[in-house]
C-alpha positions in Angstrom: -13.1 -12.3 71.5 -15.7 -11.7 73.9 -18.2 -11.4 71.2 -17.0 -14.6 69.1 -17.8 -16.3 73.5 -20.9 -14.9 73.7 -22.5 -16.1 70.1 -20.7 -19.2 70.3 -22.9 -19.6 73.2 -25.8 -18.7 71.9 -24.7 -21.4 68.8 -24.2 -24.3 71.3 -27.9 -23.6 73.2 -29.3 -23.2 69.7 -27.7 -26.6 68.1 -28.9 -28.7 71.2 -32.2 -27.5 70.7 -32.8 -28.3 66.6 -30.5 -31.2 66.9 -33.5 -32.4 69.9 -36.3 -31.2 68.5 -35.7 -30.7 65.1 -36.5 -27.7 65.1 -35.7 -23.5 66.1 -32.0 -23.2 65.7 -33.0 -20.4 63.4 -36.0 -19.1 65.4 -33.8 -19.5 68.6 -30.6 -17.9 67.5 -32.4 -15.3 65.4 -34.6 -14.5 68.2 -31.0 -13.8 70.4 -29.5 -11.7 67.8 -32.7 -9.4 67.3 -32.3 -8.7 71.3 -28.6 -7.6 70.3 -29.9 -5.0 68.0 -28.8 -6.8 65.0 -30.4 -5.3 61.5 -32.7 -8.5 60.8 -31.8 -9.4 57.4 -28.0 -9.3 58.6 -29.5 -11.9 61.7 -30.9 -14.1 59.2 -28.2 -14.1 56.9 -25.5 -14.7 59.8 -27.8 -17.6 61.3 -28.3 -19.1 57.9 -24.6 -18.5 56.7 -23.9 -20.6 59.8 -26.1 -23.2 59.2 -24.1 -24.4 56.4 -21.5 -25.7 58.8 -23.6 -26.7 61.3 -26.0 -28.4 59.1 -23.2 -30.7 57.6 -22.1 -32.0 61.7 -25.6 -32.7 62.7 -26.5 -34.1 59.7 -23.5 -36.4 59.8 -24.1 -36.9 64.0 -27.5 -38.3 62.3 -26.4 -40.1 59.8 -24.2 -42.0 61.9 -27.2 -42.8 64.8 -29.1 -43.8 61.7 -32.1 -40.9 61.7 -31.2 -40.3 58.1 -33.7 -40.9 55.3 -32.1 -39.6 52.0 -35.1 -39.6 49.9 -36.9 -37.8 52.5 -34.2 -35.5 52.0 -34.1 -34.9 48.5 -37.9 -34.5 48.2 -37.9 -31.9 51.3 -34.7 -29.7 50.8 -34.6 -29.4 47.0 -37.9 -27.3 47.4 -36.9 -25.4 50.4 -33.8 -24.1 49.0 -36.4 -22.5 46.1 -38.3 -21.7 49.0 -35.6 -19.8 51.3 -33.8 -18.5 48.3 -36.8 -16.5 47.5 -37.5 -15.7 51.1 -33.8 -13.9 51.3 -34.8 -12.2 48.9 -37.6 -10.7 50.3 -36.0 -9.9 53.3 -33.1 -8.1 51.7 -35.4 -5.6 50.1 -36.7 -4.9 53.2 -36.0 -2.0 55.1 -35.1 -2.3 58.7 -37.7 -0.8 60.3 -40.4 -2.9 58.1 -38.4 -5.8 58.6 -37.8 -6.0 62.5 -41.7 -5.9 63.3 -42.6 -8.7 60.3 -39.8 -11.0 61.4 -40.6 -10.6 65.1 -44.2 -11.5 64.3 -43.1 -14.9 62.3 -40.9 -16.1 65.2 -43.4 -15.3 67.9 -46.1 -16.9 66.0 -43.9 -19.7 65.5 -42.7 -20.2 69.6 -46.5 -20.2 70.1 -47.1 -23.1 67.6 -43.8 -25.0 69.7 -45.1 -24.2 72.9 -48.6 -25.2 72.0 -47.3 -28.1 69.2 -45.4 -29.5 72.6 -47.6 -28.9 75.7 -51.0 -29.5 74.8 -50.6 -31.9 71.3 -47.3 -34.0 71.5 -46.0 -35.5 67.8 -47.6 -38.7 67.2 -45.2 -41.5 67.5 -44.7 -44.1 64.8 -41.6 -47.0 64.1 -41.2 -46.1 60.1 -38.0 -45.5 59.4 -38.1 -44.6 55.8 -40.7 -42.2 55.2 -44.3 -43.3 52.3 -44.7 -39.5 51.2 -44.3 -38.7 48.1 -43.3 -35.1 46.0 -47.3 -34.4 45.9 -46.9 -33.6 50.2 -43.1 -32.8 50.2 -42.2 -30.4 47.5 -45.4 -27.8 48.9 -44.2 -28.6 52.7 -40.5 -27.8 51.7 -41.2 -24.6 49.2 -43.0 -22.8 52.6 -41.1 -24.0 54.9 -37.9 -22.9 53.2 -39.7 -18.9 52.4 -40.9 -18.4 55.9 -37.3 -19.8 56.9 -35.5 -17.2 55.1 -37.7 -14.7 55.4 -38.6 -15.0 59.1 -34.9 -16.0 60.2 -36.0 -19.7 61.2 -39.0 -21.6 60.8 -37.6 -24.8 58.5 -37.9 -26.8 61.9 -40.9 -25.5 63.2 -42.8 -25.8 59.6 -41.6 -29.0 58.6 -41.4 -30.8 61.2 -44.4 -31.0 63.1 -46.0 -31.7 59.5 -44.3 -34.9 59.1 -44.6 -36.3 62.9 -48.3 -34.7 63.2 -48.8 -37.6 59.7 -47.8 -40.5 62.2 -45.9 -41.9 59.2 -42.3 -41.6 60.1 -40.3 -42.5 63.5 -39.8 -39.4 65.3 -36.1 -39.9 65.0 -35.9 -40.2 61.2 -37.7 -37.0 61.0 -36.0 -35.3 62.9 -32.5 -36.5 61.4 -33.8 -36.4 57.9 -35.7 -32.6 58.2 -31.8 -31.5 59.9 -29.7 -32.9 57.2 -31.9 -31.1 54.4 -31.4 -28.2 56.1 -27.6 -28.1 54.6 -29.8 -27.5 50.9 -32.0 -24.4 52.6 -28.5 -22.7 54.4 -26.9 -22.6 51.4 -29.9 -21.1 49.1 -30.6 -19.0 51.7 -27.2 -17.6 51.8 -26.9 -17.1 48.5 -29.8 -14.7 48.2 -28.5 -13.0 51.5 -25.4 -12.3 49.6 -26.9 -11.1 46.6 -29.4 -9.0 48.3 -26.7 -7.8 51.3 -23.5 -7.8 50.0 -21.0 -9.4 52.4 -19.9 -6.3 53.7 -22.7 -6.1 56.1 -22.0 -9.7 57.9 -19.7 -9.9 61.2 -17.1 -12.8 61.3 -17.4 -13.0 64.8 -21.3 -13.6 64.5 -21.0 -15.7 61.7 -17.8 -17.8 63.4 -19.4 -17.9 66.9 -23.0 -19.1 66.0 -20.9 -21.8 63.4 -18.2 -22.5 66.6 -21.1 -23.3 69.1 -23.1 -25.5 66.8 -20.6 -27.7 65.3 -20.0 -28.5 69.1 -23.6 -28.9 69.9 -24.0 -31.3 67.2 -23.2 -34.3 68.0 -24.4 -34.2 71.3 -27.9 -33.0 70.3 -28.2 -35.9 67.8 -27.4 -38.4 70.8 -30.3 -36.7 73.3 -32.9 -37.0 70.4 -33.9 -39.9 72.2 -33.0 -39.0 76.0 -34.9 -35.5 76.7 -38.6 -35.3 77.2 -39.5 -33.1 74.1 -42.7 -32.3 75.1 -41.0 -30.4 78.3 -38.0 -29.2 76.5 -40.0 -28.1 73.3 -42.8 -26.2 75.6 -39.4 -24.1 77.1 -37.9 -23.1 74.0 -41.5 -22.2 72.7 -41.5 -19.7 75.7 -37.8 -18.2 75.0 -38.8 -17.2 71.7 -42.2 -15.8 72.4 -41.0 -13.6 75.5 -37.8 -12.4 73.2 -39.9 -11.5 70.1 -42.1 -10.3 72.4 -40.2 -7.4 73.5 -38.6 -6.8 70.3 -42.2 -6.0 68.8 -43.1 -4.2 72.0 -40.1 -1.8 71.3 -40.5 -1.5 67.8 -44.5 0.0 68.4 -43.1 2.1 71.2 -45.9 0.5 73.5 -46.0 1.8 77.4 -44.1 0.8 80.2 -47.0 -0.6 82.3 -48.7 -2.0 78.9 -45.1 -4.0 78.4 -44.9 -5.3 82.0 -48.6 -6.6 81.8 -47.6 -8.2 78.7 -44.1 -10.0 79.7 -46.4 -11.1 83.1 -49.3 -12.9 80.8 -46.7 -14.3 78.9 -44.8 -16.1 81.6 -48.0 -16.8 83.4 -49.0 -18.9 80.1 -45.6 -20.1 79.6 -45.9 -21.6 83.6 -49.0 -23.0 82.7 -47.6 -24.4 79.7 -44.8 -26.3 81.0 -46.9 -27.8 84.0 -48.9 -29.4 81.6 -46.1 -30.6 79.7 -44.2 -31.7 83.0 -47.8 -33.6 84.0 -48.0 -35.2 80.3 -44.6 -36.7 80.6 -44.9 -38.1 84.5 -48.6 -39.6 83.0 -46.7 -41.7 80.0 -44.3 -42.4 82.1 -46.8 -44.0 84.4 -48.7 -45.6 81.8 -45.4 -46.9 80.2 -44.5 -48.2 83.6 -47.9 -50.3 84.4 -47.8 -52.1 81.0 -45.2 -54.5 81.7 -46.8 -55.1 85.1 -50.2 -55.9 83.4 -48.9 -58.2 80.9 -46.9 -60.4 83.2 -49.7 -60.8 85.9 -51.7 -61.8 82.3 -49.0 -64.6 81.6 -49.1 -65.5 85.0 
């Protein structure tokens, strides 16, 4: 019981983060269950297995606010569920050992694209709702996206994602709701090739239930703040969680030095510090800016 509390936990944090940003329930919850000491294609294929739940709440909570595009949809997650099917498969042939370093290395090189993506380059915004790009972006964009997501225990968000906001194309929202609804395509492939590859012997319930428990609460919830919390502060923390976690799990792996790992950890947060006051001074300046618009155009109609 105390386990099914803990990852249900860990579900819920995970869930309010994609369903806000989009992106890093897998890099987020995968990140968590690597600190446990959880073999990492077992992680991956518990986070993926589930995804399938949670996938189908947020991308109902989505349809429902109207972030949904289903073209989008089809054209993105059709390709990633090639994409993570292969990438499962990868990963199950790997053995632990090999495994824990690579998908450490993904995910960290992954929070530093979200940390960076957020704090120094916010998404671009535009109004579309239904998205111009065709099978000639999508289908390449949903093939990697849905390996390294498989393979690398998340990274559909974080792949995906800021490829269609950096475009300027799209409303955030509709990205965001359309990129978690695909998702539902890239669980399920990737799932498939975990069982193939694993055998279901090797998956807990209580990881499995726990991570599904938390999210399916999350869900709706994070599909409402989509357009409350200040992403580029929000996104700049997660980006820090997942490098300091994969941090240390890489540290361990290469058996590096106590004082070498402290020095390490206090670089890390030092950037991560200096990451989120830029991100924290980004959104008080458009908030500002916002702010004096109004003003300026009514003393111009005056």
């Amino acid at each position: 019981m105390r386990t099914l509390i803990v990852f249900a936990l860990v579900g819920l944090a995970a869930q309010l983060v994609d369903g806000a940003l989009g992106m890093a329930y897998g890099v987020t919850s995968t990140s968590l269950l690597l600190v446990t000491g959880i073999n990492p294609a077992t992680a991956s294929a518990s986070v993926h297995l589930a995804e399938v739940g949670t996938t189908i709440a947020s991308g109902a909570a989505h349809w429902r606010f109207g972030n949904v595009d289903w073209k989008l949809v089809a054209k993105l997650g059709v390709p990633g569920a090639i994409g993570a099917f292969l990438g499962a498969t990868v990963l199950s042939a790997l053995s632990t050992e090999d495994a824990a370093p690579y998908m450490s290395g993904i995910l960290l090189a992954l929070g530093v694209y979200i940390l960076l993506r957020f704090s120094v380059r916010p998404p671009k915004v535009a109004t579309a709702r239904r998205s111009p790009h065709g099978a000639a972006f999508l289908s390449p964009l949903g093939l990697v996206a849905g390996f390294v997501d498989a393979s690398g225990g998340g990274g559909w968000g974080p792949v995906s994602t800021p490829a269609l906001l950096g475009a300027g194309r799209t409303a955030p929202r509709t990205v965001i709701g359309s990129v978690d609804t695909s998702e539902f395509l890239v669980a399920v492939a990737a799932s498939v090739g975990f069982l193939v590859g694993l055998g279901h012997e090797v998956l807990d319930p209580f990881t499995v239930g726990g991570l599904l428990l938390g999210g399916v609460v999350a869900a709706p919830l994070a599909a409402w703040l989509v357009t409350r919390l200040p992403a580029p502060v929000l996104g700049t923390a997660v980006g820090g969680i997942i490098i300091l976690t994969n941090a240390r799990t890489i540290l361990r792996a290469l058996d590096v030095a106590a004082p070498t790992t402290i020095a390490t950890y206090l670089v890390i947060v030092a950037g991560w510090v200096a990451a989120l006051s830029v991100a924290v001074a980004r959104v008080r300046r458009s908030r500002v800016e916002g702010a004096a618009v109004p003003e300026e155009a009514g003393a111009t109609t005056s």
